[in-house]
N, C-alpha and C positions, 0 to 999 in steps of 0.2 A: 876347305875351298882351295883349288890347285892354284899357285902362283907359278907367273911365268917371266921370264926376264923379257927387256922390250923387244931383244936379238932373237930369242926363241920365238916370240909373236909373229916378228914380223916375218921368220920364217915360213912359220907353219901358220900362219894368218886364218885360211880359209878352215883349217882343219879345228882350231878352237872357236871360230866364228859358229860352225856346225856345231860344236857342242854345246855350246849355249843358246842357242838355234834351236835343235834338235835334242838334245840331252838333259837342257833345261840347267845346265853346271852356270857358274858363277867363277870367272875366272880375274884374277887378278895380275896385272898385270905392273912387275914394278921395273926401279930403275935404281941402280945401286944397291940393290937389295931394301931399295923403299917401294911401301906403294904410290900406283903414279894414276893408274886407275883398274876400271874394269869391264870386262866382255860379258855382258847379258843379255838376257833374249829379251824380245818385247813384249812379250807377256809381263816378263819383272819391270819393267820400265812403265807401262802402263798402270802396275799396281802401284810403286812409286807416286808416281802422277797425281793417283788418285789418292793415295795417304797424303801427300801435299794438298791437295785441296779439301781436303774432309780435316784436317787441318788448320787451316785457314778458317775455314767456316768454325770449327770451336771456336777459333780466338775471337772472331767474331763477333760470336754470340757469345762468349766472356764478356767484351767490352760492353755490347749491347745492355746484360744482365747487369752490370757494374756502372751503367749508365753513363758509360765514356763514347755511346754512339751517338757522330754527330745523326741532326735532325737531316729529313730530308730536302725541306726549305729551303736548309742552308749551306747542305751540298749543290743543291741547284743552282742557286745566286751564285755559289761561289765559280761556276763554269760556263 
């Protein structure tokens, strides 16, 4: 994965925007020689999203299974 310092980015800003845009790369972008974050396209960010929610939904349905979900009754009252 190319890492780029924050000075490099924000020179060449649009030209790695298009590549994670267009190229599909994953750029990381740091500071000090840390990472600080990253330039992805929205296809990745999207899948992201949706591993966070599919996610969610397991633990969910862990608690549910392990019988830690509240009832609905008593989510209602409680709102």
């Amino acid at each position: 994965m190319p890492r780029v310092s924050v000075t490099e980015a924000k020179k060449s800003f649009s030209e790695f925007l298009n590549r994670a845009a267009y190229g599909n790369e994953r750029i990381v972008v740091t500071s000090h020689d840390k990472p600080k974050a990253a330039v992805i396209s929205i296809e990745d960010l999207r899948r992201l999203e949706w591993l966070e929610d599919v996610a969610a939904a397991m633990e969910a349905d862990a608690e549910f299974e392990a019988g830690e979900a509240l009832e609905w009754e008593a989510v209602k009252d409680e709102l």
